[in-house]
Each structure stands twice: as C-alpha cells, then as structure tokens.
Wavefront OBJ file of the C-alpha trace (Angstrom):
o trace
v 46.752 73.454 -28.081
v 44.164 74.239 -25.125
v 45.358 76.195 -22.368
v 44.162 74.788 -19.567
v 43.762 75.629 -15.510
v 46.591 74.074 -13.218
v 43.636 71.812 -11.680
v 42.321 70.874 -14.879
v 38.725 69.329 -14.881
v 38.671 68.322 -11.242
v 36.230 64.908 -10.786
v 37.005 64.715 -7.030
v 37.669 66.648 -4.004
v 38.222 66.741 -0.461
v 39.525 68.951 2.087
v 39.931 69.083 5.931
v 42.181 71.058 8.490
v 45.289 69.929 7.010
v 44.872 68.569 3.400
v 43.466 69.408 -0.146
v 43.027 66.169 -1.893
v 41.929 66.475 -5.615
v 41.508 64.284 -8.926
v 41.375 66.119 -12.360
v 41.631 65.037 -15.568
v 43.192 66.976 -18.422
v 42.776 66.736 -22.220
v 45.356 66.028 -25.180
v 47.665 68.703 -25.788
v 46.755 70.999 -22.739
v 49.144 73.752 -21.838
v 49.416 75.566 -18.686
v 51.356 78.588 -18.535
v 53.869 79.270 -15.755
v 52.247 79.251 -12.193
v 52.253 78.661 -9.317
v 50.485 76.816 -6.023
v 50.212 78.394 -2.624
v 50.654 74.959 -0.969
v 53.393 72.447 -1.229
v 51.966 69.268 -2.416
v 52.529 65.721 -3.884
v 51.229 64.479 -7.363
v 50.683 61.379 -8.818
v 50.130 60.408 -12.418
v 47.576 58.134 -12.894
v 47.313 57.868 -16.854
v 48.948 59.848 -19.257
v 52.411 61.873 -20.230
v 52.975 65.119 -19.255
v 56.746 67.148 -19.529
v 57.229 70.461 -17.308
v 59.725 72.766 -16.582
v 60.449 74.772 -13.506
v 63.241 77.159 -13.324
v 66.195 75.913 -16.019
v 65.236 72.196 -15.564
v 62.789 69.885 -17.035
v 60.797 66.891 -15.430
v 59.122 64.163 -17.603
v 56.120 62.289 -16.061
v 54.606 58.958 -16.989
v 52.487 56.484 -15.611
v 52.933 56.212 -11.375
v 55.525 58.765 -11.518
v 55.474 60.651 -8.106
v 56.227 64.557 -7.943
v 56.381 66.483 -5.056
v 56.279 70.555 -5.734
v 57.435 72.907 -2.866
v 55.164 75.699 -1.721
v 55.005 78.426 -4.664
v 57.286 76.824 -6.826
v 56.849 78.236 -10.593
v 56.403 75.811 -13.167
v 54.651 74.821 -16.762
v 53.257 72.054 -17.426
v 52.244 70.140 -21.165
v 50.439 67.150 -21.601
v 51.224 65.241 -24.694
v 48.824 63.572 -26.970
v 47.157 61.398 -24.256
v 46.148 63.695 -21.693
v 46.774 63.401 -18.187
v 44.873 61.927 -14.991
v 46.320 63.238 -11.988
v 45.544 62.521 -8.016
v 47.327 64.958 -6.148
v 47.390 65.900 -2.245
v 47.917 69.213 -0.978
v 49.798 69.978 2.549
v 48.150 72.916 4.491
v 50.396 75.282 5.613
v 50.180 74.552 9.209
v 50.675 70.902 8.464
v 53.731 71.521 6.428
v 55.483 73.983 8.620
v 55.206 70.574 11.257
v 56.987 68.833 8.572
v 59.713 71.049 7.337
v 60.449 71.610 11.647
v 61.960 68.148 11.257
v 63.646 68.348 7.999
v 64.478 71.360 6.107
v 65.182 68.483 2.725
v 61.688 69.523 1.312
v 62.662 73.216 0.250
v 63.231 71.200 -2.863
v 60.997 69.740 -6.072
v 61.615 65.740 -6.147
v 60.325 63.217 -8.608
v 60.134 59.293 -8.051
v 59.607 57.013 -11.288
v 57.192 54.556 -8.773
v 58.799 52.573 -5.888
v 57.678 53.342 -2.814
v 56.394 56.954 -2.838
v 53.711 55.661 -6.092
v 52.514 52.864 -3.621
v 51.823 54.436 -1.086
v 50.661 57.340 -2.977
v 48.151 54.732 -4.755
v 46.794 53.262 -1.205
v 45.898 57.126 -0.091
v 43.853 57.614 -3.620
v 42.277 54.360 -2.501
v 41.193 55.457 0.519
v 40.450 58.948 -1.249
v 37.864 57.281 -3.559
v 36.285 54.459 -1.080
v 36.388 57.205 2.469
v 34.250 55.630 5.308
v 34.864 56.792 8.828
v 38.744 55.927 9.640
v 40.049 57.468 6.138
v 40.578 60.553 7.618
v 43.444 59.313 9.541
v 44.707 57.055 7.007
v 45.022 59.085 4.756
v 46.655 61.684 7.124
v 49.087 58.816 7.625
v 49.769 57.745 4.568
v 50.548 61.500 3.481
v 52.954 61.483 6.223
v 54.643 58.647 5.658
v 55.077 59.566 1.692
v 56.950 62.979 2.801
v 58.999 61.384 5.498
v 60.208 58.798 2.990
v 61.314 61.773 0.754
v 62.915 63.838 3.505
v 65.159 60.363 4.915
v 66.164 59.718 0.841
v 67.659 63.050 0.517
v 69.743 62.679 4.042
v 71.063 59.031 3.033
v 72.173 60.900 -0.055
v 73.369 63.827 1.753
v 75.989 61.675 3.779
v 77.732 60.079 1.237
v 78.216 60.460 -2.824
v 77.043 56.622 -4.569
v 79.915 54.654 -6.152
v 79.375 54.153 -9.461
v 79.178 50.858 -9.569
v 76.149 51.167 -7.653
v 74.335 52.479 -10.785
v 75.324 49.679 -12.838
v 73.880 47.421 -10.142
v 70.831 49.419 -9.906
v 70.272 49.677 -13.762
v 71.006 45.735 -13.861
v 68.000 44.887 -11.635
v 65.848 47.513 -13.409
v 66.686 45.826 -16.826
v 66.446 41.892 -15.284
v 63.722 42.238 -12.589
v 61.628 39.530 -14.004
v 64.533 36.816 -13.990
v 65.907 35.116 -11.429
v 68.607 36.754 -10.597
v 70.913 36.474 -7.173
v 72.714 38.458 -5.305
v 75.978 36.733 -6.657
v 75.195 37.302 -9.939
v 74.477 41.351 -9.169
v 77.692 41.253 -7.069
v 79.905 39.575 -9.767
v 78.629 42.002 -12.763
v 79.434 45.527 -10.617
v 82.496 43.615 -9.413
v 82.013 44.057 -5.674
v 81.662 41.712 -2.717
v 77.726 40.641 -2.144
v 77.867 41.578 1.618
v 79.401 44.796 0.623
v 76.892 45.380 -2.732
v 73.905 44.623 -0.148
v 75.184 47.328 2.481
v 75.871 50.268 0.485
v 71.954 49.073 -1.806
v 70.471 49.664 1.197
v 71.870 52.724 2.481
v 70.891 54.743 -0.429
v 67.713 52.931 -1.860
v 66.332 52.227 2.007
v 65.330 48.693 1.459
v 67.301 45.380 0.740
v 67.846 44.363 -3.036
v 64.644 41.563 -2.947
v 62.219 44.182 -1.975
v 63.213 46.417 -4.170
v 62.914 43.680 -7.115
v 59.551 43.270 -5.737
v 58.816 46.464 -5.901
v 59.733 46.981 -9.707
v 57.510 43.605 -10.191
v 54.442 45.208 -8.655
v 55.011 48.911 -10.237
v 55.524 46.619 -13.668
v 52.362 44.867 -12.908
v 50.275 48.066 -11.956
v 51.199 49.323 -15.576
v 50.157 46.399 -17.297
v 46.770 46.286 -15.681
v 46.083 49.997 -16.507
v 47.402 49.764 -20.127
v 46.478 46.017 -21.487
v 44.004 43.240 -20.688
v 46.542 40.628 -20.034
v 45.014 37.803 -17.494
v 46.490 38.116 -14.298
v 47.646 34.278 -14.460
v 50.232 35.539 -17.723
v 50.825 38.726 -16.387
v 52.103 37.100 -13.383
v 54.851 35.273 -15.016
v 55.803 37.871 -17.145
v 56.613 40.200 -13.929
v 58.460 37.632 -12.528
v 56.266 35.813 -10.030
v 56.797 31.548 -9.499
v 52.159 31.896 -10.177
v 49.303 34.357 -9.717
v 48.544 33.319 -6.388
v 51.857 34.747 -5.083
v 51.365 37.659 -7.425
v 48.069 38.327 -5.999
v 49.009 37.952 -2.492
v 52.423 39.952 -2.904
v 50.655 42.678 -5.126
v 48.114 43.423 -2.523
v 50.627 43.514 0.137
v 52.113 46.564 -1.677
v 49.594 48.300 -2.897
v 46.744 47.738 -0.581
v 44.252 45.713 -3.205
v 44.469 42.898 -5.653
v 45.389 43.130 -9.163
v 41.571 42.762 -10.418
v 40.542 45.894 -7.594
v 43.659 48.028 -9.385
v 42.654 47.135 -12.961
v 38.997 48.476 -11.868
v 40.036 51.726 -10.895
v 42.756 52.683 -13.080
v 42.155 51.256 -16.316
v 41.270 53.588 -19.082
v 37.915 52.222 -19.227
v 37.024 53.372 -15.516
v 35.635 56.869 -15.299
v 34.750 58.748 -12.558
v 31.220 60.088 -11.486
v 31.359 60.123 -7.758
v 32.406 63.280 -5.345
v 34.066 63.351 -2.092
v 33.354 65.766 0.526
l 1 2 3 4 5 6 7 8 9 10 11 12 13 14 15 16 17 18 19 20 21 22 23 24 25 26 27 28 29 30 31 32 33 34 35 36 37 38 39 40 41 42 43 44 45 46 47 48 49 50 51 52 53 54 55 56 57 58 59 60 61 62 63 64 65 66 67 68 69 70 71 72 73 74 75 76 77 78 79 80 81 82 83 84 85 86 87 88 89 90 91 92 93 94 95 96 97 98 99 100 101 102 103 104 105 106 107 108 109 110 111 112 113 114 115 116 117 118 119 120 121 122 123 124 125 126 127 128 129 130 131 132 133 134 135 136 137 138 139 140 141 142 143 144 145 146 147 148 149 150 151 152 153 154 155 156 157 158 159 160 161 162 163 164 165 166 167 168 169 170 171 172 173 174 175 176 177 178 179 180 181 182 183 184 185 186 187 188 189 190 191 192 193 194 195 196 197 198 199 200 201 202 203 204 205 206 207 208 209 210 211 212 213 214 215 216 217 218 219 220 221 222 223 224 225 226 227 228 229 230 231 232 233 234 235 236 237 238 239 240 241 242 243 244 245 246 247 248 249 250 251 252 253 254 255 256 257 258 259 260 261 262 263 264 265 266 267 268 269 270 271 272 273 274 275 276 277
C-alpha cells in the first residue's frame, strides 16, 4: 500500500484571509497514518471510496459524501482500490472562531451522504475551478451557508429524539424516490397522519418531503453522470423526472449547472491541468 500525505497530490489551490481551498487526488490503496489538521474544514468526495477512523469510530465515504473535521481532530484515512478525488475547504482560524461564537454544535466531526451540504459543496468547487472577480464572495458564502446548515441540523436534533417511525418514512423515500409516490402513501406505510408525518419531516430533515425527493433525484443523477454515459433524456426518467427538460431545469436549480456542465467536470474522463491562485 502507498503511504501517502493527508493532501495527497494537490491539482488546485487557493487561499485568502479566511479560507484554504484545495483539490488533490490520491492513488489506489493509499494510506495515511493518524494525523491531524490545524484548521477545521469541510471535505467533499468527488470520485472514489475511502474508510477512516478517528478516535473508536469509523466513517465510510463514497461518491458526494460531505465530511466536516473539527480543528485538530486525529484521524486515518484509506482509500480503497479506486483512489480518491477530494475538494476540500479549509476555515481559518479567525473565520471559524466567528462561527463557533454562534454555535458551539461544530466541536464535533459530521458526515452527510449528499443532500444539501454535497450541493452546495459542489456549487463552491464550481466557483473554485471557473473564479472570475465575484467568486471570492461566493464562495465565502457558500462556505457559510454549508456550516450554518450543519450547526441548525444538530439543534433540530438536539430538541427532540426522532420517532421511529420517522426512519421507516425516511428509508421509504430513499428506497422509492424515483416513483410516484404521495404523501398518503408515506403516511399510510409509517402509520401516521400526513399533516402530522409532514411536520415532524420537516423539523428534523429542514425541508418538506418533495424537496427532499428532489434532492435524492438530483444527488442520484449527479452519480450517474460521473459513473456512466447514460443520455440525459434516459437518465431523466430513471431518476424520476415526467422528461429531461424538467430534469435539466430542476438539476441546475440545485446544483448551479446543467447535467452536461456536471458530467464535464466530474466524470472520470475529466482531468485537471489548471491552478488557482
């Protein structure tokens, strides 16, 4: 196995007052030994597999999952057989100690499996590849926006534990997204009332049910274009869109470009020669 350096091979960078942004790539079968970074920071996975364990737990990482690592915290990390392309985005520590004034929930690692936090974290590596004079503050923004989101998850979830039925609902849309399925029909399988199944969704998933079907359409979508060469008119029906002008239209609505502008970046066969600064 090669041991390799927690940045890996690092194709892009940029840095200002308040953030380190950075794009590495990392071979099959790299290992990195237990470290740790001086700044707290957010990672996304662009391609790859990666498992890593920090403390007595273990995180697994795939495709659009979302990490966010707390200043210093000790952790290795091994790719699998695939290799890794990560973006991540580093919080100075003036920057973060803004931040953790208003919450004290980011003393603690998170992962997201996409949603929200891998959408938005896609639109700031957008603006990290294409930057032209407003980026700066977009990107700011965006960075922001991806850490508030974190901190107001983890005080829904503070209030209140989730019934149990709400994981059945939630692993019911995750396994049906691409059907047509109503809020009835969720209601009736967990065995609550729709007005009350709606409520409770939103208080501890902070959006309705229908966008976060759309979201699991669009993260669904984002995967296909990396990993296949599907045309967007099939893939649009197979996520669950009525044809691949609403796809289109909803896709870039989420993720800030259209499906063809995603498959150019992220698929396999892209590679990376430019540098930010």
């Amino acid at each position: 196995m090669n041991q390799g350096y927690p940045y890996g091979k690092v194709l892009n960078r940029y840095e200002d007052s308040v953030l380190v942004l950075s794009e590495s790539i990392y071979s099959p079968e790299t290992v990195i030994r237990q470290h740790s970074h001086n700044y707290a920071y957010f990672c996304i996975l662009l391609r790859g597999t990666y498992l890593e364990e920090f403390g007595s737990r273990r995180r697994e990482c795939k495709q659009s999952t979302v990490v966010f690592h707390p200043p210093e915290e000790s952790h290795s990390t091994r790719f699998l057989h695939d290799g890794g392309h990560l973006f991540r985005f580093e919080f100075k520590p003036e920057l973060f100690k803004r931040i953790s004034d208003c919450s004290l929930l980011l003393a603690e690692p998170a992962k997201f499996d996409g949603g929200t936090p891998a959408q938005l974290a896609t639109k700031l590596y957008r603006e990290f590849r294409q930057m032209d004079e407003v980026s700066v503050l977009i990107i700011e923004g965006l960075a922001l926006e991806i850490a508030a989101y974190v901190a107001r998850k983890r005080q829904r979830e503070s209030f209140k534990i989730p019934p149990m039925w709400l994981s059945r609902a939630s692993a019911l849309i995750y396994e049906q997204f691409a059907s047509a399925l109503s809020l009835a029909d969720i209601a009736k399988t967990t065995g609550v009332h729709p007005l009350h199944l709606a409520r409770v969704f939103r208080q501890f998933e902070g959006c309705t049910i229908g966008e976060y079907i759309r979201n699991l359409r669009v993260d669904y979508a984002a995967r296909q274009l990396c990993s296949s060469k599907i045309s967007l008119s099939e893939l649009a029906l197979d996520s669950g869109f009525c044809d691949q002008a609403h796809f289109s239209k909803t896709f870039r609505l989420v993720m800030g470009m259209t499906p063809s502008q995603y498959r150019s970046i992220f698929s396999p066969s892209h590679s990376s020669t430019k540098s930010s600064s």
